[in-house]
C-alpha positions, 0 to 999 in steps of 0.5 A, spaced: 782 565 901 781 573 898 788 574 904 795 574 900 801 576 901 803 579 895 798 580 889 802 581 883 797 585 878 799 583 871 802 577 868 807 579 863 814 576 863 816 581 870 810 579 873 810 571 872 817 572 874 816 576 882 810 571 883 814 565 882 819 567 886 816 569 890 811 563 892 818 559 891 820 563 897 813 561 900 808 568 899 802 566 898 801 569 891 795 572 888 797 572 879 792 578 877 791 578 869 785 581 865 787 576 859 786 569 860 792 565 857 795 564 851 793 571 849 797 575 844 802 581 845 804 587 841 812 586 841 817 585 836 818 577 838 826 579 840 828 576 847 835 579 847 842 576 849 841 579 858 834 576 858 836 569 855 842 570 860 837 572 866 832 566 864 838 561 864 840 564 871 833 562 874 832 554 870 827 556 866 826 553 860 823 556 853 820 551 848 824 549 841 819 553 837 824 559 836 829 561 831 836 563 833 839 570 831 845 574 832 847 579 828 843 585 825 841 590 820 840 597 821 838 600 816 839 608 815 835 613 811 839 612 804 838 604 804 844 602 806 845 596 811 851 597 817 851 590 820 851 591 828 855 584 830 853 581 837 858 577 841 858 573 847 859 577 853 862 574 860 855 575 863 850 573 857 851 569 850 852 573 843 844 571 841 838 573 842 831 569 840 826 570 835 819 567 839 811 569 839 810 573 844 804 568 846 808 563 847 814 566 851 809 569 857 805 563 856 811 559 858 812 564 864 805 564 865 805 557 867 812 556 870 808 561 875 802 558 877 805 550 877 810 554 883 804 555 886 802 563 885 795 563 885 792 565 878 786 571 877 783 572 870 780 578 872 780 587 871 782 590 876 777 596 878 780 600 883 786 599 889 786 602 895 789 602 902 786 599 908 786 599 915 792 595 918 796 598 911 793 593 907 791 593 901 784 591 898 784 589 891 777 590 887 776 586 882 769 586 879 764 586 885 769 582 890 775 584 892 782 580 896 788 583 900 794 583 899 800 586 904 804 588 898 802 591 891 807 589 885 804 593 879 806 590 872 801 592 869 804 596 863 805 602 860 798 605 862 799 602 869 792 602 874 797 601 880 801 606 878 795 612 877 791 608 883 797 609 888 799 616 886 805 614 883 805 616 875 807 623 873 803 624 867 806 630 865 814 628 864 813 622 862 816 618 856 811 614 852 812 611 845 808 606 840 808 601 836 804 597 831 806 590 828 803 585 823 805 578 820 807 577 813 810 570 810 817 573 809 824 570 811 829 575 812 836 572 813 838 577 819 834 582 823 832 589 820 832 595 824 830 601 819 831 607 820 828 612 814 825 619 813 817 621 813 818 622 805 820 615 804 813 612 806 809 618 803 810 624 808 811 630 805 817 632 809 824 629 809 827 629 816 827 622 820 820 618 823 821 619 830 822 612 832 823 606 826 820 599 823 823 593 824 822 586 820 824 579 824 823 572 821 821 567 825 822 559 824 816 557 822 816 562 814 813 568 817 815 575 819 814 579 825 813 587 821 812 593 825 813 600 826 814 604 833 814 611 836 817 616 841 811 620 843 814 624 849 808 626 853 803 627 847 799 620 846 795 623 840 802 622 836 800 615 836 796 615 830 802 616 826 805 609 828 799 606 825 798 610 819 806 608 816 805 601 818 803 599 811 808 604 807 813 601 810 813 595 808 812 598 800 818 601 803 821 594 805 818 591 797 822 597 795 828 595 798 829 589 797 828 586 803 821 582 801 817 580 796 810 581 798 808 588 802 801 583 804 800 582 811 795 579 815 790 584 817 787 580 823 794 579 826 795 587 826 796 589 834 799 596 837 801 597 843 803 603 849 809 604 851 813 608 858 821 609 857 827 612 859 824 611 868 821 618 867 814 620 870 814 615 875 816 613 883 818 606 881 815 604 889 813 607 895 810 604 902 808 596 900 807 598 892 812 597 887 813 597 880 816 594 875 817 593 867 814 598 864 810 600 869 816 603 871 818 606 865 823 601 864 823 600 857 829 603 853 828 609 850 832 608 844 829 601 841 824 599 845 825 593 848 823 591 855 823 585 856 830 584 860 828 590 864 821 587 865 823 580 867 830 583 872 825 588 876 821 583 877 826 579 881 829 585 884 822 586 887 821 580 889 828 580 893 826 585 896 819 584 899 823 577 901 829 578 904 826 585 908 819 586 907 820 592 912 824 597 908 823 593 901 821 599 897 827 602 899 832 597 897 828 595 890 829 603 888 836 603 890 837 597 885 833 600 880 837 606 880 844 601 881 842 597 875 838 601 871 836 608 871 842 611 869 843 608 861 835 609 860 835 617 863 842 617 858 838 613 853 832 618 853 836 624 853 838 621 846 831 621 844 829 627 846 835 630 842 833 626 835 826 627 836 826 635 838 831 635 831 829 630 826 833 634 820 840 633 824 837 626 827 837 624 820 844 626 818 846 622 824 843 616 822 846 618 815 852 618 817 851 611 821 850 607 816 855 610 811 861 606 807 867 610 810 864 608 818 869 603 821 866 596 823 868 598 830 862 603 830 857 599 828 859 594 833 860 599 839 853 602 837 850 595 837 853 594 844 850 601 847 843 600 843 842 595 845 844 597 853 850 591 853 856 594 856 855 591 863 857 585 863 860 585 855 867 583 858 873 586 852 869 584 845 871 589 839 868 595 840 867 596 848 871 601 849 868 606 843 862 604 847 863 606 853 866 613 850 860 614 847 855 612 854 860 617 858 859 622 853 851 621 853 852 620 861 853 627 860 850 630 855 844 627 860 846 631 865 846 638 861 839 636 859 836 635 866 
């Protein structure tokens, strides 16, 4: 009972998702968590259009309690909203959903288990490699084996330090904190604002953004995030601007109430931009942020979590020989090269917060077309792939050559 196949350490949507697929091709799964489920997660609750469209390829189903959203606002450093519209693609819809956290991974938690992955709710103490190149996972004062290690354990991964597989130096790391507050906002809000505008001294941009999401139920998810580059006391930051930020959002206009919950206050790590990491090596393979798939430019990762979980999987079942080469290979046909652009932009902006700021300025401006905004949105939010020819594309496309190159300058 203690022999699998594959132990899956980490049960997110990207793990939930490699353990199902892998039983349903016929793995004995072992699905590792240090959290019993339900349990809550520090996110902003947007499932985004390739995320949707990647759940629907595999038939999975979500519960009805979720909003609908589409387009949004982002909101630059003068207050003025540029609205960023969202369209179908030819490979995903023109919408994202709006739902907890605790019920979307619940939901590809159990799908998971009733596929027959063999649930663990333990901590994982130490990975080590055994004679006969399996691997013993210590968990507790027992251990299990496993021929193959899929580690999507977040951004402070134990399998990635455990098997030698994380640069800590060069790598990329953001924060971010959020809260529940009875608000309905009627479109998304992104802001982007100086550190003055939310009690700092100076006027340069904050190095990441808030953001305020409305759900079906009246209340509102409120937070703010970070890019910290490699330096993890920056963090503390993050926290410090949550509650002026929602003085800011008062002040706007944006909500009518500053007061949130304090009990539903939760923060979180975050490993960007595919940098710091050999995403997989021998039997071992990394996925979701574990990888440091997460973009650089909005933090999101739920899409790249659930996708390289099922890239992992594929490989593990079709060649579990050469398995680690061909899932790097589809990582860096797929992935590698918008996130290495994306953190190249990041670095840019939080290197120079004062020329980030008059871009951001310039962004939102009135005399901006509305094929800016549309092109931004699509890039932003990495869907060029698969966007078909819906307004803006080809400014959007431009401007991912553009930093395609400015990337490889700052290499």
């Amino acid at each position: 009972m203690n022999r699998y196949d594959v132990a899956v350490i980490g049960a997110g949507p990207g793990g939930s998702i490699a353990a199902s697929l892998l039983a349903s091709s016929g793995a004995r799964v072992a699905l590792i968590d240090k959290s019993t489920f339900p349990r809550d997660k520090a996110c902003g609750d947007l499932v985004g259009p390739r995320a949707l469209a990647l759940l629907a390829d595999l038939g999975i189903d979500l519960p009805r309690n979720r909003r609908v959203v589409s387009d949004m606002l982002l909101v630059g450093p003068s207050g003025r909203p540029l609205r960023l519209p969202a369209e179908s693609g030819i490979t995903y819809p023109g919408s994202g959903w709006l739902i907890k956290r605790r019920i979307f991974d619940e939901t590809l938690y159990e799908n998971a288990i009733s596929g027959g992955s063999l649930p663990i709710s333990a901590r994982v103490n130490k990975i080590t490699r055994a004679d006969g190149g399996r691997y013993q996972i210590y968990i507790g004062n027992s251990a299990i084996s496993a021929d193959f290690v899929i580690g999507a354990d977040g951004a402070n991964s134990l399998v990635a330090k455990e098997m030698n597989l994380s640069d800590e130096a060069s790598a990329l790391y953001g924060f971010a904190i959020r809260g529940y507050l009875e608000a309905s906002v009627d479109t998304p809000v992104i802001s982007l604002f100086d550190e003055k505008s939310i009690g700092g001294e100076s006027n340069v941009l904050f190095p990441g953004y808030g953001w305020i999401f409305s759900d079906c139920e009246g209340m509102a998810n409120c937070g703010v995030g970070m890019g910290v580059l490699g330096d993890k006391k920056n963090a503390s930051m993050a926290t410090r601007a949550l509650l002026p930020y929602l003085e800011l959002l008062k002040r706007q206009g944006w909500i009518k109430s500053s007061k949130f919950d304090p009990a539903t206050k939760l923060g979180g790590w975050l490993k960007m931009g595919y940098h710091g990491i050999i995403p997989a090596r021998e039997n071992v393979l990394l996925i979701g942020d574990a990888a440091g798939l997460v973009n650089p430019l909005q933090g999101e990762g739920i899409y790249a979590a659930m996708d390289s979980g099922m890239r992992a999987a594929s490989a593990i079942s079709s060649n579990p020989g050469n398995a680690a080469q061909i899932y790097r290979q589809e990582l860096e046909k797929n992935h590698a090269v918008y996130l290495k652009s994306a953190a190249a932009i990041q670095r840019l902006a939080l290197a120079h917060p004062k020329l980030a700021k008059n871009g951001a300025n310039l962004l939102t401006s009135k005399w901006m077309p509305s094929t800016v905004g549309s092109a931004w949105g699509i890039y932003w939010n990495d869907l060029i792939e698969g966007a078909g020819h819906i307004k803006g594309i080809k400014l959007a496309k431009s401007v991912a050559f553009g930093v395609k190159l400015l990337a490889g300058m700052t290499q």
